[in-house]
N, C-alpha and C positions, 0 to 999 in steps of 0.2 A: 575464477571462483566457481564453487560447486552450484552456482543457481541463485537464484535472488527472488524475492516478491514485492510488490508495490502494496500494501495495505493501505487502505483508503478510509479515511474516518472523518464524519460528516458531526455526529454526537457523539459525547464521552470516551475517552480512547482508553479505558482499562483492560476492556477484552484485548484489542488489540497491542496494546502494548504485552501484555503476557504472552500471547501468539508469538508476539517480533522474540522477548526474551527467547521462548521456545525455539523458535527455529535457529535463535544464533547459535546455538547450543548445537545445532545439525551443520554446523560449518554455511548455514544460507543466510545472504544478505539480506538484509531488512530495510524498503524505504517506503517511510510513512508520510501520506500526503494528507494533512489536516486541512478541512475547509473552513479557511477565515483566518483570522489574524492571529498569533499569539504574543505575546508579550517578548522582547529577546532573554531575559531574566529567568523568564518560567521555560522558556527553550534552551538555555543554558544548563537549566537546572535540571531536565530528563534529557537531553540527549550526552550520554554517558559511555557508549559502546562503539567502538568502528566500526562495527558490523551492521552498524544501524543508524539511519542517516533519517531525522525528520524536517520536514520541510511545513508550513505551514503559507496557505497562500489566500490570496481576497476571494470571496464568493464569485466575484466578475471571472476572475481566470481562472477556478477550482477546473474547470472542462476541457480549459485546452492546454494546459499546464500536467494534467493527468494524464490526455489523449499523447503529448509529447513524451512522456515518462515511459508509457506504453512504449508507442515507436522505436524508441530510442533505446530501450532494451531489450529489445524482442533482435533488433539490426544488432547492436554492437552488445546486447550483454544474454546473458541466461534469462531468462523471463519464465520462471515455474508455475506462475499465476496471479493472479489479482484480488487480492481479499478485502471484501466490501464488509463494512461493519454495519448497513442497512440500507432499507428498500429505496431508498430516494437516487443512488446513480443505477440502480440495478436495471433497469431498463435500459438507459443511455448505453451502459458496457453491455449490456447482453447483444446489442443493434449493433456495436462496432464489433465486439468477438466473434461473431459471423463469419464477418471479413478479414479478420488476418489471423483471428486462430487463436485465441485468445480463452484461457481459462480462468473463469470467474470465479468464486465461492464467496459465501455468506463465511462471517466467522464464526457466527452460532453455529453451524453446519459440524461434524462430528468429523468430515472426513477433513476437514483444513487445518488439523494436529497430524496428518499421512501426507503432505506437501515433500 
């Protein structure tokens, strides 16, 4: 595949889900990691596209479930970037993209419609 990105949504995921539609639209994979629980009904109801995979997990694991997402496709997939919908992981990712190289953006940020 052309590329892929982990979107990370902690509050309200409409930016982000517009972003995810947008880049299917550029041939890139979209997996959205929500922090917390969702309903399987309301995640049946938006997750609609193949090209775009949501996952929704417990506050307990939101860290190492994301850290693993990283990993995991940075080794075996295209890993374009990491788009944070707000300031509460941006420090955590900014400390581990350090280290393996890791490109972060805000989605307010103008340049993460150039992905």
């Amino acid at each position: 595949r052309p590329g892929m990105v982990i979107l990370v949504v902690e509050r309200g995921w409409q930016q982000s889900r517009e972003l995810s539609l947008e880049l299917m639209r550029k041939s890139i994979s979209v997996d959205i990691l929500i922090k917390g629980l969702v309903e399987k009904p309301v995640l049946a109801m938006i997750t609609k596209y193949p090209a775009i995979e949501i996952n929704a997990v417990s506050r307990f694991w939101f860290k190492p479930v994301l850290f693993f997402m990283v990993i995991k496709n940075i080794f075996f997939g295209n890993l374009k970037a990491v788009v944070i919908e707000g300031k509460r992981i941006e420090k955590w990712l900014y400390l581990i993209s350090g280290f393996i190289g890791l490109k972060v953006i805000l989605v307010s940020d103008e340049n993460c419609h150039n992905i």
